[in-house]
N, C-alpha and C positions, 0 to 999 in steps of 0.2 A: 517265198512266193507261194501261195494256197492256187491251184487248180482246182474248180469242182466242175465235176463232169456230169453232161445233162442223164437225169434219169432214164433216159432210153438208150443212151451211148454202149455200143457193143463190145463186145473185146478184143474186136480189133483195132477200134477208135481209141480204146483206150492202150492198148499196147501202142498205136500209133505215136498218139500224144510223148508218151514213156519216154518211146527213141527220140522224136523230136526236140524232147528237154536234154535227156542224155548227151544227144549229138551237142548240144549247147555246151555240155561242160555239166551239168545238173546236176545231184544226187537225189535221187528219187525219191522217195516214201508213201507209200501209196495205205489209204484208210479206206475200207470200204463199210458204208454205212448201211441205215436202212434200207435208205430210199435213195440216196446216190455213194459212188465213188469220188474221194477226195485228194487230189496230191498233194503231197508236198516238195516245193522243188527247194534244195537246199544249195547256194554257193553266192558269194558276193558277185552280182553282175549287174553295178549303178545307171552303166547307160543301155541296161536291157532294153526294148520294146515291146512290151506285155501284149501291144495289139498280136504281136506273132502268135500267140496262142491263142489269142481270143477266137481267131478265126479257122480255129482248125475243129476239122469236123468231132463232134461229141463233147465238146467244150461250153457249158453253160458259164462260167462267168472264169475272173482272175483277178486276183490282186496281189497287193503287197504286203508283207507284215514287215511293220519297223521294229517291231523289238526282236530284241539279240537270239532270246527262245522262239525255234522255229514247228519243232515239234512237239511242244509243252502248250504251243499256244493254245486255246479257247476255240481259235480258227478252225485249229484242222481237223477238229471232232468235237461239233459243239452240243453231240447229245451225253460229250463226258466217256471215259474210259471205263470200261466195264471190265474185272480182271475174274477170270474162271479158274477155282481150283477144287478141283473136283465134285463137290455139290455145293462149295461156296462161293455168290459171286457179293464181290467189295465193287462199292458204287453204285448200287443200287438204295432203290426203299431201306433195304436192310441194315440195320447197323449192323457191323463186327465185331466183335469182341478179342483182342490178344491178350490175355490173360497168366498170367505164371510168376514164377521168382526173378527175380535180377539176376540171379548163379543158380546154376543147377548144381546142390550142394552132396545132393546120394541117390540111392534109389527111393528108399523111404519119402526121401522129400518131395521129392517129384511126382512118384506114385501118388501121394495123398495129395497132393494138390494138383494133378491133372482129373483124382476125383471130382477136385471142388468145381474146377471149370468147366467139366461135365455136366456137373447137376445144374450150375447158373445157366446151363443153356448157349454158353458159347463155343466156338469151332476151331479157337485156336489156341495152342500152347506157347507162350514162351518162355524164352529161360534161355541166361549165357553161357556158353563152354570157353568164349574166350573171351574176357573182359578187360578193356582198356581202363587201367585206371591209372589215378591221376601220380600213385608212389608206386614207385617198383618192389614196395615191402607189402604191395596186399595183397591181397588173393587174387589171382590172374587166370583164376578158369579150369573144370577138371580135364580140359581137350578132348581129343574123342572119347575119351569114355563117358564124359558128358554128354557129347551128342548122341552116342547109345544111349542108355540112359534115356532122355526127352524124346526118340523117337521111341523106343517102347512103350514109354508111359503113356505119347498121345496113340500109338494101336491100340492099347489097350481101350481106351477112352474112344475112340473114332474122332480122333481129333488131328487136326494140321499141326505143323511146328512152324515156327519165326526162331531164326538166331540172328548170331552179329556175326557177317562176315568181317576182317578188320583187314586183313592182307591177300595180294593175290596167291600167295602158294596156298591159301586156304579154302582157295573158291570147291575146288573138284573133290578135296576131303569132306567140307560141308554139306555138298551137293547130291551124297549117298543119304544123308539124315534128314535133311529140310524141308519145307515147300515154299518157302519165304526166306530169301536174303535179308537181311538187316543191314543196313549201311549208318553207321553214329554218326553222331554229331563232328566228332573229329574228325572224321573220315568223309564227312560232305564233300571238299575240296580235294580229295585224294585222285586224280582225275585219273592215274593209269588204274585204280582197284574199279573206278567205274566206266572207265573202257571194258575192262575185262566181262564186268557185272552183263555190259552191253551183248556180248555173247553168249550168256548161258538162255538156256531155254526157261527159266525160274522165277515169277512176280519177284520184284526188289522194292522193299520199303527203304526210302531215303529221309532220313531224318535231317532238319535242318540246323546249321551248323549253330554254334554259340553266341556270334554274334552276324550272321550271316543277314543281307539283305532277302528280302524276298526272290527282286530277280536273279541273286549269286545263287538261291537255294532252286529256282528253275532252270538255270544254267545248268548248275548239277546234273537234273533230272535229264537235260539236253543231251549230256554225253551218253546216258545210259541208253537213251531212244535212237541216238544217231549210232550206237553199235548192234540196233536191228532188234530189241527187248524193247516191244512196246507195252509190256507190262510192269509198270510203275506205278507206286503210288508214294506221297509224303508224308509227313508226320510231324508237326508241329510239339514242339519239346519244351516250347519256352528259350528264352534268349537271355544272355547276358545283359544288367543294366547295372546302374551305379545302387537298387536297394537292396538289401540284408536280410527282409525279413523272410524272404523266401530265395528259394537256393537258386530258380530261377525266375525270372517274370515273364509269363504265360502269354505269349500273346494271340489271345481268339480272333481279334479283330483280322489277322492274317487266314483264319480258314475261308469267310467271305470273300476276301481279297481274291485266294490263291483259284475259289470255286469261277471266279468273274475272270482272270487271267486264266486258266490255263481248265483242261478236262481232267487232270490228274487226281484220282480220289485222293483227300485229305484225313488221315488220320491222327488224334489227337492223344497226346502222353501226358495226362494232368499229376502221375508220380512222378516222373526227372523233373518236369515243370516248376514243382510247388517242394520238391526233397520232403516234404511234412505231410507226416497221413493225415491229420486232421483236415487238410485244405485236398486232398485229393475226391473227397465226394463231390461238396461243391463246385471245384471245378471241371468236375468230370459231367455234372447235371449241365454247368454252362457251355462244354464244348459238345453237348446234343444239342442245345437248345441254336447255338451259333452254324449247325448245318455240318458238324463233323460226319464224314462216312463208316469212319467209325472211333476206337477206344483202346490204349494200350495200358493196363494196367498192372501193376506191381503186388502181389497177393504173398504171403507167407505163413506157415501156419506155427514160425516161432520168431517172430521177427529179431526180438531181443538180442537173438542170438545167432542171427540172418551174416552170411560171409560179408555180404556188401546191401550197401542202401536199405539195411533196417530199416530206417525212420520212416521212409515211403510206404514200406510196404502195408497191405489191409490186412487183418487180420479174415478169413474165411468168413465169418459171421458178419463182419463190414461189409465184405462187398456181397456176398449174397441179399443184403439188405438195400445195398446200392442200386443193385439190378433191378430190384422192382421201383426204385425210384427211379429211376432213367427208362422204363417201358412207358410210366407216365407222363413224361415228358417226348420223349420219342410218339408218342400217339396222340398228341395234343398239336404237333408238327406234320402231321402225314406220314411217318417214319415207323416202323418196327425193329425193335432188338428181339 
């Protein structure tokens, strides 16, 4: 059930309102906007009577949302979630840029390519310290000395980090080096690592699963919001289907979808998407043009010879060339990169 409370309503009326739902059994969540506060009352109560609130003082309207995601919805912040980290905000005009290797493989490699993502103009580094992969014979991550590593290189650069969290004894060792949780595709449905996630103070990008419905992949998003982290955003990765020619199939038509259901900025990974660098420009130009917030991309300055997800990766010179082709696409939409 969405509460919005009339633009004059004080805060007492609105602490009023608060107890009132609480007394019911409620769990609260309160959004406060530009121009008014919003609640959200969270708990199964079929033979409620909604006029109860209607009429209590500071109460401009009430309803119901039917779908299962309550604080993902579109509802309860329909000017969109706006996530601040330190001079960067995602969800806005602005696209983003997460840019880096798939493994953080040395110093060397990282240092030169947090240069590159420097100079293209974008704010965030990434790169794995602990990589799920899919044989237990491949390379699994340098662990923290990784996460050293990628947090040095983006101080050096003035830049954020994005890793993968994959488990929870790993939340509070990541949590010295990051500024961005990572949640994979595996790990969508992992619901105790995103209870946890639900606690830290830290933006968590949730990646959507393999073959994950849209609403399973806002559900997701649902536990992280309901453990008190209202800073979330998704990431669209591409999904499992029955073709071959690409490692995943992309599907853009979900960032429309996800921007109409719910406020959660969308961002878009056209490298796990497409596993093939040729196809990662392309679909990288299509997910600006379909309203992504922003771009996660796969960069390596030796791919050949890259620990994991060579194939994806751009060479420096690719994607530095990409960026000016997505500033023109991005400016042709109302949008800056």
């Amino acid at each position: 059930m969405i509460v919005i409370l009339n633009n004059k309503a004080s805060d007492k009326q609105i602490d009023d309102v608060i107890k009132y739902l609480e007394d019911y059994g409620f769990q609260i969540h309160k959004s406060v906007g530009v121009e008014r506060t919003i609640l959200g009352a969270i708990g199964v109560k079929p033979n409620f009577d909604i006029r109860k609130i209607k009429i209590l003082d500071g109460v401009a309207d009430v309803y119901r949302i039917t779908a299962p995601y309550k604080l993902a919805n579109r509802s309860f912040n329909e000017d969109g979630t706006k996530i601040n980290i330190k001079d960067v905000e995602i969800g806005n005009d602005q696209l983003v840029l997460m840019v880096g290797p798939c493994s953080i493989e040395s110093e060397k490699q990282i240092f030169t390519l947090a240069e590159v993502v420097a100079k293209s103009g974008a704010k965030i580094l990434r790169g794995g310290a602990f990589k799920p992969r899919s044989s237990p014979y491949s390379f699994q991550g340098m662990g923290e000395e990784g996460l050293k590593l990628i947090r040095a290189a983006a101080d050096e650069y003035n830049l954020l980090v994005i890793t993968e969290v994959m488990q929870i004894d790993h939340i509070d060792l990541i949590h010295k080096y990051t500024d961005i949780y990572q949640v994979g595709a595996r790990n969508m449905q992992n619901f105790s690592l995103l209870k946890e996630l639900g606690k830290t103070d830290k933006p968590v990008m949730l990646k959507r699963g393999l073959s994950a419905l849209i609403e399973e992949w806002l559900m997701s998003a649902e536990y992280i919001l309901a453990g008190g982290n209202k800073n979330v955003m998704l990431c669209e990765r591409g999904i499992r289907t029955f073709e071959k020619y690409t490692r995943n199939t992309f599907d853009l038509s979900a960032i429309p979808i996800v921007h109409k259901k719910s406020h959660l900025p969308v961002i878009a990974d056209p490298s796990h998407a497409t596993g093939l660098r040729d196809q990662v420009p392309p679909m990288a130009r299509a997910a600006v043009a379909a309203g992504a917030d922003g771009l996660m991309i796969e960069i390596h300055n030796d791919p050949e010879n890259a620990f994991s997800d060579g194939p994806q990766a751009l060479l420096p010179d690719t994607y530095l060339s990409l960026i000016q082709e997505l500033k023109l696409i991005a400016n042709a939409i109302g949008r800056e990169i």
